[in-house]
MDTraj code that builds the backbone (N, CA, C; nanometers):
import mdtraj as md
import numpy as np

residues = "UNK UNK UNK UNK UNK UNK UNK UNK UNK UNK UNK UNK UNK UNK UNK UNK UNK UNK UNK UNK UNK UNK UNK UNK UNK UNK UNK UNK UNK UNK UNK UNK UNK UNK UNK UNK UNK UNK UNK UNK UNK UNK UNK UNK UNK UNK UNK UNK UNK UNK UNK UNK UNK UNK UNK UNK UNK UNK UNK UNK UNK UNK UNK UNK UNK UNK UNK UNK UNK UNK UNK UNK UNK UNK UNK UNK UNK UNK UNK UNK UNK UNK UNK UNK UNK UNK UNK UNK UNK UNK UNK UNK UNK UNK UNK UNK UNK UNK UNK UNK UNK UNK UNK UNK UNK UNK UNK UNK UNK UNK UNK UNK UNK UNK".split()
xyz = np.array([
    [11.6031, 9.8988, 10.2244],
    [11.5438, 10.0223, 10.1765],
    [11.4125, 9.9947, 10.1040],
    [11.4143, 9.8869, 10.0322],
    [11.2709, 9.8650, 9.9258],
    [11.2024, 9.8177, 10.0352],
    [11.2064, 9.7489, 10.1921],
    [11.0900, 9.6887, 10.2758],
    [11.0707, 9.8323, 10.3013],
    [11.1183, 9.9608, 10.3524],
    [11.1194, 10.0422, 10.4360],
    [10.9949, 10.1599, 10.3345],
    [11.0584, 10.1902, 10.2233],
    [10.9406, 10.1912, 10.1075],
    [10.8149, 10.1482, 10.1041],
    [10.8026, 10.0481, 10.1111],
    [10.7304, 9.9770, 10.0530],
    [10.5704, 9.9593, 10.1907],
    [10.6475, 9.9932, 10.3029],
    [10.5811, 9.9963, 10.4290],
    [10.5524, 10.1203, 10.4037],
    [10.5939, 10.2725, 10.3748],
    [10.5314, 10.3731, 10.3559],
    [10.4444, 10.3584, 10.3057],
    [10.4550, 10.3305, 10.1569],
    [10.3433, 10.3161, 10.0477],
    [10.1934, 10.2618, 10.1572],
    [10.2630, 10.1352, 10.1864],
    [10.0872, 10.0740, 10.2562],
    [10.0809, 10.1430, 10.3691],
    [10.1254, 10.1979, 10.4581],
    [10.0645, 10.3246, 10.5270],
    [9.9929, 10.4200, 10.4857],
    [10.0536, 10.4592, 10.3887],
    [9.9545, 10.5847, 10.3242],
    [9.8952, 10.5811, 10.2921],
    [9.8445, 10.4163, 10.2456],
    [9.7510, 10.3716, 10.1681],
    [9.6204, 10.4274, 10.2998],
    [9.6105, 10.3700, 10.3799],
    [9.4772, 10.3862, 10.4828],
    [9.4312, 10.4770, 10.5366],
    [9.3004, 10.6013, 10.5453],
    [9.2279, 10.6358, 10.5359],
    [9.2273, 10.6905, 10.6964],
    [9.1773, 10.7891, 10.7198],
    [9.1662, 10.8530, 10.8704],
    [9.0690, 10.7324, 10.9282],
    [8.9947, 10.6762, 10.8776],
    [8.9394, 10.5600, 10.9585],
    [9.0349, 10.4218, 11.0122],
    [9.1468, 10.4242, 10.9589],
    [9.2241, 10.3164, 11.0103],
    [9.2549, 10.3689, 11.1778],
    [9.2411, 10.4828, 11.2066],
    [9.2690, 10.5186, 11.3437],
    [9.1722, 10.5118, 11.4041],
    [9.1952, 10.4856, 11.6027],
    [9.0637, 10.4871, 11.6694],
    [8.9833, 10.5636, 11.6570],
    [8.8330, 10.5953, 11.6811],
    [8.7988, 10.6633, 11.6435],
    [8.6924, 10.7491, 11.8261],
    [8.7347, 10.8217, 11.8291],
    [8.7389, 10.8592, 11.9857],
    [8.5778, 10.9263, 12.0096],
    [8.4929, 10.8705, 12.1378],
    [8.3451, 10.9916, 12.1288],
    [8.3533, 11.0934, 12.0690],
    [8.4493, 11.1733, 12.1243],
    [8.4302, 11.3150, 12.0135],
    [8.4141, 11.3173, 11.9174],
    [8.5044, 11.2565, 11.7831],
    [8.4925, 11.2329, 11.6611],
    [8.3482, 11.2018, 11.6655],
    [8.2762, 11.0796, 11.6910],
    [8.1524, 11.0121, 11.7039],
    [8.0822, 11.1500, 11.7037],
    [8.0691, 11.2186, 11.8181],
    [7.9518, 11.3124, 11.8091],
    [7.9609, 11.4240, 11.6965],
    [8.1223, 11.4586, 11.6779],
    [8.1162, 11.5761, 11.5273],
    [8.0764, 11.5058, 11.4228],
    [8.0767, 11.3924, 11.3951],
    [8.0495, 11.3641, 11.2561],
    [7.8875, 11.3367, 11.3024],
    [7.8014, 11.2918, 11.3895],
    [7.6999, 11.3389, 11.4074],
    [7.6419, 11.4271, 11.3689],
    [7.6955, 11.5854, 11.4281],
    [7.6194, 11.7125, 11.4696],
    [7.6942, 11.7443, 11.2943],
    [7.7735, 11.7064, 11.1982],
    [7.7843, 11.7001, 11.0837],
    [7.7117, 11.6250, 10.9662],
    [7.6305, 11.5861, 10.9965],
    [7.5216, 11.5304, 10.9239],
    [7.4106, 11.5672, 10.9688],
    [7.3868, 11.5785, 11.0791],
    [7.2832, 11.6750, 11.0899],
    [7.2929, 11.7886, 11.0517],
    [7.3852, 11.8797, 11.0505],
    [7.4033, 11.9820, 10.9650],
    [7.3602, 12.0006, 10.8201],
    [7.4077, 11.8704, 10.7303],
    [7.3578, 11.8405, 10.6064],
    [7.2060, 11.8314, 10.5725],
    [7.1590, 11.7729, 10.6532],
    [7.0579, 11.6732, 10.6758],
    [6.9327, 11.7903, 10.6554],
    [6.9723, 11.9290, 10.7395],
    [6.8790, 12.0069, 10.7401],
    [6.9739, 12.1611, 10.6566],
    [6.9783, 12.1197, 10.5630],
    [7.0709, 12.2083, 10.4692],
    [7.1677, 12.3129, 10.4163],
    [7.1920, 12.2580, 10.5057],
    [7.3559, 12.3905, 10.5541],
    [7.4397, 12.3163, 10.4425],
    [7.5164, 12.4209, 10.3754],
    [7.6305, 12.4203, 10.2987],
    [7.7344, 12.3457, 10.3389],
    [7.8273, 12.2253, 10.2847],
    [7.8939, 12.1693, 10.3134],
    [8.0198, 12.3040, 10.2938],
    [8.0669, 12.2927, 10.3948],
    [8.2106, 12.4295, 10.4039],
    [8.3386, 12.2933, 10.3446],
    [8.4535, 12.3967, 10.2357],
    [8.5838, 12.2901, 10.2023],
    [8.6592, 12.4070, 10.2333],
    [8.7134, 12.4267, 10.3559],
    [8.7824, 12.5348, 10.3621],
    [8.9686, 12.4798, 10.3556],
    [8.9563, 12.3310, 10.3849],
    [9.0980, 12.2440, 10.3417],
    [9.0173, 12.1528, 10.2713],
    [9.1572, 12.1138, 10.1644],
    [9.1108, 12.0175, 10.1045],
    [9.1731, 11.8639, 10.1494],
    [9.1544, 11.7555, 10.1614],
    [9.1817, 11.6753, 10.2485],
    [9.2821, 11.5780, 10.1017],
    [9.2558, 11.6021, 10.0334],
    [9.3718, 11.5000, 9.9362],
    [9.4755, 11.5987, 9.9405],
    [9.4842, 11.7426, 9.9164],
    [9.5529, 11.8175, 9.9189],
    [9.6902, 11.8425, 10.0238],
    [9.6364, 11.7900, 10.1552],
    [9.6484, 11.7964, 10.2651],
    [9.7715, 11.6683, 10.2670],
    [9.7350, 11.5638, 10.2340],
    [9.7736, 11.4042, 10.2125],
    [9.9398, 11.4634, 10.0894],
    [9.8897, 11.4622, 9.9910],
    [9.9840, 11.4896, 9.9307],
    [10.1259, 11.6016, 9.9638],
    [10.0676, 11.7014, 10.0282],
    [10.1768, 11.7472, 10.0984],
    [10.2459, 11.6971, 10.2403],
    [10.1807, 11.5997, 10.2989],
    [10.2104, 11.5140, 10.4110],
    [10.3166, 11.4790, 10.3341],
    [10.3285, 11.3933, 10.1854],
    [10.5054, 11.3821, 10.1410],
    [10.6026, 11.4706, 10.2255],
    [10.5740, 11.5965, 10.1675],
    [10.6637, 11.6702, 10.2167],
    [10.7112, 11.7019, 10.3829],
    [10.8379, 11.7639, 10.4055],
    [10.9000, 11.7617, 10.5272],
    [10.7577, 11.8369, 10.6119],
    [10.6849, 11.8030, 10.7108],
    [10.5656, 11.9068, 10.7413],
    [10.5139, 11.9373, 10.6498],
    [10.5014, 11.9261, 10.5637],
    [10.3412, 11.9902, 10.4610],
    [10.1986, 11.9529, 10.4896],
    [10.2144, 11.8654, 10.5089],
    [10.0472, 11.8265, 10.5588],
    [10.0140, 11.8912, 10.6720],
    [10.1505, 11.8756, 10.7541],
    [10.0808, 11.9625, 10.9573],
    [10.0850, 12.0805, 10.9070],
    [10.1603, 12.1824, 10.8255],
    [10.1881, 12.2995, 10.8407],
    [10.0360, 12.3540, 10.7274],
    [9.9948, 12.2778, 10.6532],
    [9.8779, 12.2621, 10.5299],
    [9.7942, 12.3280, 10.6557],
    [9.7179, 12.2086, 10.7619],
    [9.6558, 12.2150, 10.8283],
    [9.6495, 12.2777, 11.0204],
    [9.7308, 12.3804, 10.9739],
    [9.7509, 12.4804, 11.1002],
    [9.7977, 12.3983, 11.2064],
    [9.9029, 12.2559, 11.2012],
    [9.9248, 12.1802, 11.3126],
    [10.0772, 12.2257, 11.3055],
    [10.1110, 12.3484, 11.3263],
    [10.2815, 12.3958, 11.3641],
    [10.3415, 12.3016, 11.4474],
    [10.3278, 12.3271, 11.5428],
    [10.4132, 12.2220, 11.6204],
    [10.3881, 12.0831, 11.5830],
    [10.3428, 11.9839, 11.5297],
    [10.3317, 11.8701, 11.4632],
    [10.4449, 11.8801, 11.3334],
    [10.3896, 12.0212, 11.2826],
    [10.5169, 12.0483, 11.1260],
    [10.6691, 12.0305, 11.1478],
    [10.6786, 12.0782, 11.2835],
    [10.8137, 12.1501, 11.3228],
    [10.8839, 11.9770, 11.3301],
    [10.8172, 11.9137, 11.4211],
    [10.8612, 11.8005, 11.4640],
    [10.8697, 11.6518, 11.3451],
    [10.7725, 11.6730, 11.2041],
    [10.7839, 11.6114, 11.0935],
    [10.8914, 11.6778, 11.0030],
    [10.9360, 11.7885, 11.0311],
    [11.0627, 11.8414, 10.9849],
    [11.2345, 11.7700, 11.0430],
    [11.1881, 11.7661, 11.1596],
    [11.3033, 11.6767, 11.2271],
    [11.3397, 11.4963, 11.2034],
    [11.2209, 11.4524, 11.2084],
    [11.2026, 11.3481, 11.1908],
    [11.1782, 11.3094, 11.0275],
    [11.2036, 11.3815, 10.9335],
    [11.1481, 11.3223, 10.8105],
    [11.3061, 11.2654, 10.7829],
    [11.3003, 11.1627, 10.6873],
    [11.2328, 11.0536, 10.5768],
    [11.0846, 11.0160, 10.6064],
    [11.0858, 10.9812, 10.8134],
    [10.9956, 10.8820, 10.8801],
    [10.8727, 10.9311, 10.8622],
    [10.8787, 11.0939, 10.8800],
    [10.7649, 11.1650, 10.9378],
    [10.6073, 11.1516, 10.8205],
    [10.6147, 11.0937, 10.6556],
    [10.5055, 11.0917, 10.5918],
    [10.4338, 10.9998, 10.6212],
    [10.5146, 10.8335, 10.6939],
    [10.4224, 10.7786, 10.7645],
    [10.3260, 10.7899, 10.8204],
    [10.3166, 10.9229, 10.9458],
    [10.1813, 10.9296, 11.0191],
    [10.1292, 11.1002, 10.9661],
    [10.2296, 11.1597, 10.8871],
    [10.1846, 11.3130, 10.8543],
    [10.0812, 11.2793, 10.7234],
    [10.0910, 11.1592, 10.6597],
    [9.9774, 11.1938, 10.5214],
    [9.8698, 11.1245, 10.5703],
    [9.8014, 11.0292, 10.6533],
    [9.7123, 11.0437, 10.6957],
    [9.6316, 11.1266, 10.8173],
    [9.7330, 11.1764, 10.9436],
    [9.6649, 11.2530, 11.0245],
    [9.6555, 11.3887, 10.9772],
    [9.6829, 11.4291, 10.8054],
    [9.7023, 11.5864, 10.7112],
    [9.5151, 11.5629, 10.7255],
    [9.5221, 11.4525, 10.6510],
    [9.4414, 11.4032, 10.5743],
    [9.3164, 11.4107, 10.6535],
    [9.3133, 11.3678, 10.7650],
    [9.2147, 11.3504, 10.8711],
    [9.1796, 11.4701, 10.9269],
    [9.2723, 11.5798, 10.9681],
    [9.2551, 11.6898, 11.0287],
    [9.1999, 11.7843, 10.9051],
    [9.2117, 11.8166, 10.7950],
    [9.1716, 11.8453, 10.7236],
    [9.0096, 11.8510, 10.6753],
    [8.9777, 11.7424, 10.6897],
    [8.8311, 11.6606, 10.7188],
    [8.7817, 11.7062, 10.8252],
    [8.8591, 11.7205, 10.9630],
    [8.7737, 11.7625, 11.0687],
    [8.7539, 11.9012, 11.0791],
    [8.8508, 12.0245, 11.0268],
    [8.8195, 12.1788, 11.0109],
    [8.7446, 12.2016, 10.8836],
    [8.7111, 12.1031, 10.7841],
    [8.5713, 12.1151, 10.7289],
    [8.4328, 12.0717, 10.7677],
    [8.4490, 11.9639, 10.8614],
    [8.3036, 11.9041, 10.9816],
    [8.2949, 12.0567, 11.0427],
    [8.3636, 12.1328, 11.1319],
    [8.3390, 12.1969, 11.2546],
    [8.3130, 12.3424, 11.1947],
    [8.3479, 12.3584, 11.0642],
    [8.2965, 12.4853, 10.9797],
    [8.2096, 12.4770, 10.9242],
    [8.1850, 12.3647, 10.8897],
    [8.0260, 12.3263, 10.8486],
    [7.9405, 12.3276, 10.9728],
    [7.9687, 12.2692, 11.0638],
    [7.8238, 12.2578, 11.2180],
    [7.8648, 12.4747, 11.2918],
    [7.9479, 12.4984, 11.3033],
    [7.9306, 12.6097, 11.3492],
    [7.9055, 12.7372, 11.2353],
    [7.9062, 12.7271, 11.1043],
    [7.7949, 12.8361, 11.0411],
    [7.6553, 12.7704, 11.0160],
    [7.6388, 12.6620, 11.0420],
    [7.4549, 12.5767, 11.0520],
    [7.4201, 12.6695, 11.1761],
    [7.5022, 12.6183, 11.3009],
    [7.4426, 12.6861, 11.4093],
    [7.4040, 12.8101, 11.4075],
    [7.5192, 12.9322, 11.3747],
    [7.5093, 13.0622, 11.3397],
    [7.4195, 13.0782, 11.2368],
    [7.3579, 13.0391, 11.1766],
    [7.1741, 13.0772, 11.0934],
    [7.0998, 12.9985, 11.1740],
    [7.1191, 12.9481, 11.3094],
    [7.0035, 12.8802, 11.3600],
    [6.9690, 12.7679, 11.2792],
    [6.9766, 12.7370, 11.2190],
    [6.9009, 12.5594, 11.1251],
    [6.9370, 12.4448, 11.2468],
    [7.0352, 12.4279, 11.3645],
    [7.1054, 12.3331, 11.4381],
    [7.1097, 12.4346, 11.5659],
    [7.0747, 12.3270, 11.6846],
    [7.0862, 12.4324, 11.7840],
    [7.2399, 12.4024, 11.8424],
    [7.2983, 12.4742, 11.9566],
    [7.4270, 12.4743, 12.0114],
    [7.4152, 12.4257, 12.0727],
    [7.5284, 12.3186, 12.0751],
    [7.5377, 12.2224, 12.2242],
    [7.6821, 12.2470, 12.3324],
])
top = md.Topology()
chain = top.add_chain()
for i, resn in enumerate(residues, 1):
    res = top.add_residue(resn, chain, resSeq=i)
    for name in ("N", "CA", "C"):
        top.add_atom(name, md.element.get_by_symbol(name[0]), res)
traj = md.Trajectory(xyz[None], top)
């Protein structure tokens, strides 16, 4: 039980960057700094520690971050399920604040649409 612990803990420890990180990602966090870059409001419409910390819970992090069917299935699977629910809370969280930030830049025109 204390190895099984103790392997959570250092899971949770690592950061949405411990996962691959796929072109797509690559180009939103792009067209997300360019967003910044030319001064669009950073949008926090989730909060991404927020997100993490309810990953504890049975689905809290998927259900935090509008991932239902992810919740449903960390409901079934929990003790196991905070393993991969407090960092992919954590990560998805981060990415519906990138894509609300680049699509109200676009909508005032400052960034064009791709």
């Amino acid at each position: 039980m204390k190895k099984l612990l103790l392997f959570v803990v250092l899971i949770s420890q690592f950061n949405s960057y411990s996962f691959a990180k796929s072109y797509g990602d690559t180009i939103q966090e792009k067209r997300y700094r360019e967003a910044l870059n030319v001064g669009c409001e950073d949008q926090k419409r989730k909060n991404p520690a927020t997100a993490v910390v309810l990953g504890l819970l049975p689905g809290g992090g998927s259900f935090y971050t509008g991932e239902i069917g992810l919740g449903i299935a960390d409901l079934l699977l929990w003790p196991f399920s905070p393993i991969w629910d407090m960092p992919l809370a954590g990560k998805k969280a981060r990415e519906i604040n990138m894509t609300e930030t680049i699509l109200i830049c676009e909508e005032s025109g400052k960034i064009k649409r791709h």
